[in-house]
LOVO-805051 format. One record per residue (C-alpha): x, y, z; residue in three letters; residue number from 1. Coordinates in pm, 1 decimal. Example, Ala and Ser with C-alpha at 12.3 -4.5 7.8 and 13.67 -1.06 7.14 Angstrom:
# residues 2
+----------+----------+----------+--------+-----+
|     east |    north |       up | residu | num |
+----------+----------+----------+--------+-----+
|   1230.0 |   -450.0 |    780.0 |    Ala |   1 |
|   1367.0 |   -106.0 |    714.0 |    Ser |   2 |
+----------+----------+----------+--------+-----+
This chain:
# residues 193
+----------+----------+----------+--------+-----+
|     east |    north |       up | residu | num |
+----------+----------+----------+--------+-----+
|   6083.9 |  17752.8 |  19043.1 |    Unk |   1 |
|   5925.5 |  18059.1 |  19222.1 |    Unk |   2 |
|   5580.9 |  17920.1 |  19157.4 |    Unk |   3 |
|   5455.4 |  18113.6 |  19451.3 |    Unk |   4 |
|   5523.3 |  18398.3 |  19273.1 |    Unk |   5 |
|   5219.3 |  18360.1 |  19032.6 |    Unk |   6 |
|   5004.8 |  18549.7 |  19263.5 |    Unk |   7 |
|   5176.4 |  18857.0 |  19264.1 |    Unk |   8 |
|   5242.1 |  19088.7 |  18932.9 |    Unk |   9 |
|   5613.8 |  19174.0 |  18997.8 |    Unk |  10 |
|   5741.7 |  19538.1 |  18945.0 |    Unk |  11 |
|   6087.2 |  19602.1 |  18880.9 |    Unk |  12 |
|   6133.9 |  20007.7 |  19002.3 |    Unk |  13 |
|   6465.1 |  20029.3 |  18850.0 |    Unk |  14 |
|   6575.1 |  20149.5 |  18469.1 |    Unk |  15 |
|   6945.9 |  19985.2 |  18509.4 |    Unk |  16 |
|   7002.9 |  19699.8 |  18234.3 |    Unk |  17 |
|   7189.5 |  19524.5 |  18527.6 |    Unk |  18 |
|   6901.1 |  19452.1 |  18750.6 |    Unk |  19 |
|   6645.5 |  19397.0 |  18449.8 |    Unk |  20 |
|   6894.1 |  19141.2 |  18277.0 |    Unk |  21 |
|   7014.6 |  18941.6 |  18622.7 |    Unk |  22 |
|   6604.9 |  18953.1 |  18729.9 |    Unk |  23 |
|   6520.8 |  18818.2 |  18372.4 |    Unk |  24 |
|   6787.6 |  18563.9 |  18415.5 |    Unk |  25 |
|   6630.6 |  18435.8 |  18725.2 |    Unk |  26 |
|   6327.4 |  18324.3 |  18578.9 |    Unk |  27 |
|   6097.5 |  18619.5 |  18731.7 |    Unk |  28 |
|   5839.3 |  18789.9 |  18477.7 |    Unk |  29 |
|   5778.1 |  19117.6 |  18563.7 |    Unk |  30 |
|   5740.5 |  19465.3 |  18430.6 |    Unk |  31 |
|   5947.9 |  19808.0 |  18493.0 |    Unk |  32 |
|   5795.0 |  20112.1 |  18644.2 |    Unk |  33 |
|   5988.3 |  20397.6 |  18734.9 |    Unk |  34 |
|   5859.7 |  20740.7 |  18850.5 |    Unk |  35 |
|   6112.6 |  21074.9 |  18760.9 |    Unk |  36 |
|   6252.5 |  21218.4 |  19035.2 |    Unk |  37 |
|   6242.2 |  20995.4 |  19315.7 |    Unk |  38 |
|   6466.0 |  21141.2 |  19614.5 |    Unk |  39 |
|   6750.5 |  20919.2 |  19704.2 |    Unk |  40 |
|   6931.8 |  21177.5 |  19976.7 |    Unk |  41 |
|   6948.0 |  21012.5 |  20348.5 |    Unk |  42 |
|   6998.5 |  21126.4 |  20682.9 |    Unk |  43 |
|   7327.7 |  21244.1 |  20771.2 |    Unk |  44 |
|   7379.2 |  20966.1 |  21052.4 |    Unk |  45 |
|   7323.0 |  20663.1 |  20850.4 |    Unk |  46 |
|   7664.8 |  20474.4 |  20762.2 |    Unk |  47 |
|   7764.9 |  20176.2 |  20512.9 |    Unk |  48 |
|   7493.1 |  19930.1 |  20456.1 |    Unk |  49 |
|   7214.5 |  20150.4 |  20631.2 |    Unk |  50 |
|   7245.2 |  20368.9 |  20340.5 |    Unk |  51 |
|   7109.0 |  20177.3 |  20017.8 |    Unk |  52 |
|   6862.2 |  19989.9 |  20267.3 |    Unk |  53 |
|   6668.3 |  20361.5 |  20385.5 |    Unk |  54 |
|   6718.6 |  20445.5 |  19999.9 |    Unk |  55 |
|   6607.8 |  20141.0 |  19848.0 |    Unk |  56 |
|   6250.2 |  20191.8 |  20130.1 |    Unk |  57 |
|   6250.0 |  20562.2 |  20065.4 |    Unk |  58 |
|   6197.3 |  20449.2 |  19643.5 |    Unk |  59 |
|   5908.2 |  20157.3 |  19758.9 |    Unk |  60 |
|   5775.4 |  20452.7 |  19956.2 |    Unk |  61 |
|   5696.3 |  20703.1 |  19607.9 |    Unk |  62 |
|   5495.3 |  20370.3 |  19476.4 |    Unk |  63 |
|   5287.2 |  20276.1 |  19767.2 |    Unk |  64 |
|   5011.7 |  20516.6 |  19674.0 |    Unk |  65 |
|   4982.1 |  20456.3 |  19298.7 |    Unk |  66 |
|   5008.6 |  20015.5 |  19430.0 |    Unk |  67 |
|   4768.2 |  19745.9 |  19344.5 |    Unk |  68 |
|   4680.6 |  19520.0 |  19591.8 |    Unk |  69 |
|   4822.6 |  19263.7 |  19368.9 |    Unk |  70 |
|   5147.5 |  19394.2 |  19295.2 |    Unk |  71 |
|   5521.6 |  19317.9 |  19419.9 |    Unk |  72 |
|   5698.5 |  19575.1 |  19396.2 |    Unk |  73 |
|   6115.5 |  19541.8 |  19430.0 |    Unk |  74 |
|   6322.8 |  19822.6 |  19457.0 |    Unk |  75 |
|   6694.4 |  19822.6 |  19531.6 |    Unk |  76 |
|   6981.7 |  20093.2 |  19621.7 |    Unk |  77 |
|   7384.1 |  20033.9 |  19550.5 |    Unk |  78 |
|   7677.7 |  20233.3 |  19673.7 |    Unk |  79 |
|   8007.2 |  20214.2 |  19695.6 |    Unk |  80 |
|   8170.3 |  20250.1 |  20057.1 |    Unk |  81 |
|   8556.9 |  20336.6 |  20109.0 |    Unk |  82 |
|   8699.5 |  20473.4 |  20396.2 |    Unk |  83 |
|   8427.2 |  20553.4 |  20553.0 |    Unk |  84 |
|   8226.4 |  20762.6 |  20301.9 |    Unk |  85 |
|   8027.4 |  20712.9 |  20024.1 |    Unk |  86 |
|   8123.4 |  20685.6 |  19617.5 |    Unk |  87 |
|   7839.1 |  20725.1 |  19435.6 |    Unk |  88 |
|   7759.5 |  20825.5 |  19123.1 |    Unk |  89 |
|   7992.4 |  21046.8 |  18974.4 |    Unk |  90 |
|   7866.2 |  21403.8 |  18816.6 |    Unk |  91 |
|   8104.3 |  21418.4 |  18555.0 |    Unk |  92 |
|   8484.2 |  21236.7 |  18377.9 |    Unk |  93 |
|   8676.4 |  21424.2 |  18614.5 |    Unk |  94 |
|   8511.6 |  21301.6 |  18937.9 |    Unk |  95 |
|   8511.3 |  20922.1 |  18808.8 |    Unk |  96 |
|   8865.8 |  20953.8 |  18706.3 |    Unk |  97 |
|   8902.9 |  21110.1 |  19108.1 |    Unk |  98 |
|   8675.3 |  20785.3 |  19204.8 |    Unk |  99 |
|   8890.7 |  20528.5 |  19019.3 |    Unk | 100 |
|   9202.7 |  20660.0 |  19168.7 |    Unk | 101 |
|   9087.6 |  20687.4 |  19471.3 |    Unk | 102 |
|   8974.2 |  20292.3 |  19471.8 |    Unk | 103 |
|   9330.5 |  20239.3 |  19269.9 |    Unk | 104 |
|   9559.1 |  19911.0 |  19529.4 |    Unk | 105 |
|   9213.4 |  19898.4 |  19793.3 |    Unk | 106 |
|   8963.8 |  19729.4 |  19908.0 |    Unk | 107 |
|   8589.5 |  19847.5 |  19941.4 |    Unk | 108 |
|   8304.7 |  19734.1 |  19991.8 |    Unk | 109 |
|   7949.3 |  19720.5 |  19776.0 |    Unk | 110 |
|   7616.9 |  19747.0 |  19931.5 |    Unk | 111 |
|   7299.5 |  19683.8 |  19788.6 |    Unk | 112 |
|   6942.0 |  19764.7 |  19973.9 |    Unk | 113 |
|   6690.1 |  19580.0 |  19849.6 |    Unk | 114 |
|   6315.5 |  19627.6 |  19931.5 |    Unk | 115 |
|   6031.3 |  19404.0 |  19849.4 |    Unk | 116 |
|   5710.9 |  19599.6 |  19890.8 |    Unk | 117 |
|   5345.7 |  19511.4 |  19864.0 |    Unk | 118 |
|   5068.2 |  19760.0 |  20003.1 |    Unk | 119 |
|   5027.3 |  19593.7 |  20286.5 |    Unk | 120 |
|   5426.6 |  19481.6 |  20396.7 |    Unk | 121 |
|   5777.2 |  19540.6 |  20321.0 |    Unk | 122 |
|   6094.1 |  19347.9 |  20349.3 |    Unk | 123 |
|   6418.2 |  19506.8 |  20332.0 |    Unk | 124 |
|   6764.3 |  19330.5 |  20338.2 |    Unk | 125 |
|   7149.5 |  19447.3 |  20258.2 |    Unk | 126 |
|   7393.0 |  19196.7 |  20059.5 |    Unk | 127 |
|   7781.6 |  19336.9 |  20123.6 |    Unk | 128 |
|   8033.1 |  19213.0 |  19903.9 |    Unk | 129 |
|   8437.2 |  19331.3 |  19974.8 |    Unk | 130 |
|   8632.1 |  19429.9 |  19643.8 |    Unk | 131 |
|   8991.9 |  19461.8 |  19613.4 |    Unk | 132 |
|   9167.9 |  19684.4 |  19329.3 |    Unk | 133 |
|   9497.2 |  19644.4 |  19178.0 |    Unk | 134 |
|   9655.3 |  19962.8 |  19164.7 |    Unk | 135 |
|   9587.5 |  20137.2 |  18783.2 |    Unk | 136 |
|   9776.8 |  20346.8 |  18570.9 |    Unk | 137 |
|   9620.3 |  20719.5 |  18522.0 |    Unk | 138 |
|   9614.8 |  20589.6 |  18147.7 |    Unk | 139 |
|   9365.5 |  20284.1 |  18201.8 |    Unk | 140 |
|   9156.4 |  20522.5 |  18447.1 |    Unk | 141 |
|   9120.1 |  20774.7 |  18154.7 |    Unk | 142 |
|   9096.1 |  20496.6 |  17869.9 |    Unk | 143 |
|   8807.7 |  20330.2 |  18085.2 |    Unk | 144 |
|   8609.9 |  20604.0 |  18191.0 |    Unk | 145 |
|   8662.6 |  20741.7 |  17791.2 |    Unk | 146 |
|   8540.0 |  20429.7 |  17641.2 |    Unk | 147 |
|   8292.1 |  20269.5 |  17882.7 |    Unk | 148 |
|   8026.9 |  20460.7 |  18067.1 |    Unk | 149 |
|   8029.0 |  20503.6 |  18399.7 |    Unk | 150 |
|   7865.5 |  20827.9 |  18511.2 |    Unk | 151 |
|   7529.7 |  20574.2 |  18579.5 |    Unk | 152 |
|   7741.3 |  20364.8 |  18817.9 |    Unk | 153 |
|   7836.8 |  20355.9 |  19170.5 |    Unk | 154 |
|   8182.1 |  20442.9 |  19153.3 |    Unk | 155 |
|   8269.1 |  20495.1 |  18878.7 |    Unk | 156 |
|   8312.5 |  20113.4 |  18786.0 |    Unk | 157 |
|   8110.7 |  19866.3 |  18637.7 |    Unk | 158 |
|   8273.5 |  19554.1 |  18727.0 |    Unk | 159 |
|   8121.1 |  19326.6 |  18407.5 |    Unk | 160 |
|   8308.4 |  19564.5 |  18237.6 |    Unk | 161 |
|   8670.5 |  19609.5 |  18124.7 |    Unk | 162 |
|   8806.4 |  19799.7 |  18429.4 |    Unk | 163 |
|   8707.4 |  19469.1 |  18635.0 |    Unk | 164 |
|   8853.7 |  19259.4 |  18366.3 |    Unk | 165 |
|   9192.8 |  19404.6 |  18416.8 |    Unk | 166 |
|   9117.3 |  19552.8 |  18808.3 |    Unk | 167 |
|   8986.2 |  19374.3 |  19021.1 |    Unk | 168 |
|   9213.1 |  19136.2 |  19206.7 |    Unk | 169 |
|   8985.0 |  19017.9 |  19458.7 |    Unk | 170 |
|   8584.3 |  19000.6 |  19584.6 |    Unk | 171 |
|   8429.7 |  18809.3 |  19882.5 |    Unk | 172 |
|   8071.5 |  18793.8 |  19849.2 |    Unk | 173 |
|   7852.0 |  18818.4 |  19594.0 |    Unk | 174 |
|   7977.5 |  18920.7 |  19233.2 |    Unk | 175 |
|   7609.1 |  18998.9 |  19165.6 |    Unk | 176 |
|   7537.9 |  19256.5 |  19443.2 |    Unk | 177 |
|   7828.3 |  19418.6 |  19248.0 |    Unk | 178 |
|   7652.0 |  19472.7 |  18949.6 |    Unk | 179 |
|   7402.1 |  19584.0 |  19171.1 |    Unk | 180 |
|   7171.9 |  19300.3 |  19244.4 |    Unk | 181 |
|   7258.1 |  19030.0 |  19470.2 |    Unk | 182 |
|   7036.7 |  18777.9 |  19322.0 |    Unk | 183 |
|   7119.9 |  18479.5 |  19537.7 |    Unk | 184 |
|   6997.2 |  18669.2 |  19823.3 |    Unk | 185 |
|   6679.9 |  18751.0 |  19640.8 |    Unk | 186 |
|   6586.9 |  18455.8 |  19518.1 |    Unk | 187 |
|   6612.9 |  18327.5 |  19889.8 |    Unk | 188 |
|   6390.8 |  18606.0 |  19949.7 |    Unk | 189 |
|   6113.7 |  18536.6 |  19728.1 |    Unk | 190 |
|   6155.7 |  18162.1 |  19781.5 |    Unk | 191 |
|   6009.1 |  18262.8 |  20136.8 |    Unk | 192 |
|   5716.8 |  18475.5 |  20037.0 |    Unk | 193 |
+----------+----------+----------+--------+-----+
């Protein structure tokens, strides 16, 4: 599958064992390149889903000038959204114990931006997927958040990981985008090109 891929040499921008694992599992041979310091902050008025999609463009963007006219290069954006504001990734234990209680008995939802970017086009899509939490004990907040590590995730939670184990009650969409790829969608995506 994804024969018509052959004619591009695929870049993965993204260090997060996640995407290269569920990207690997697809079949797709590529490389990583990331560049330090790539600025993820976004206008003030953007909301939900419009968030990871200008982020996930804004990181294609810092590669365009360094591209081949070969190359593929996908880049992709995840946050968590919950009553209107943004979860990302927390600074320190306190704030992801603060994250997991506040996503403690809810529902949010996960987007992911994706961008597929060659030097001379760019197509950008958002996967949402809802998650419900059962309502946890301050004890398997702390025990998580002491054993696992979540500081590199979108709220706090890795959901292939113990917390959603014991949880997560419910998700509509795609499990995937919650790891933060939704791979179904972009395997549809390169299908296409």
């Amino acid at each position: 599958m994804l024969e018509n891929l052959k004619k591009f040499n695929i870049i993965l921008a993204s260090n997060s064992p996640r995407r290269k694992q569920l990207l690997s599992d697809l079949g797709v041979d590529y490389v990583v390149r990331t560049l330090p310091d790539v600025d993820e902050s976004y206008p003030d008025s953007l909301v939900g889903e419009e968030i990871p999609a200008y982020i996930s463009q804004t990181k294609a963007e810092a590669y365009r000038k360094t591209m081949h006219p070969d190359e593929l290069i996908i880049t992709a954006d995840t946050i968590v959204w919950l009553d209107g504001k943004v979860l990302g990734k927390p600074a320190n234990r306190e704030e992801a114990c603060a994250m997991l209680h506040e996503l403690s008995g809810k529902e949010h939802e996960v987007f992911t931006g994706v961008s597929l970017t060659t030097c001379s086009w760019q197509r950008t899509f958002t996967a949402a997927t809802g998650v419900t939490f059962a309502t946890l004990s301050k004890e398997e907040i702390e025990y998580y958040v002491d054993t696992y590590s979540p500081l590199d995730k979108a709220g706090s939670y890795g959901i292939q990981e113990w917390i959603g184990f014991i949880g997560v009650q419910g998700i509509r969409g795609s499990y995937f985008n919650v790891m933060g790829l939704p791979i179904q969608r972009l395997y549809r995506e390169l299908v296409k090109l």
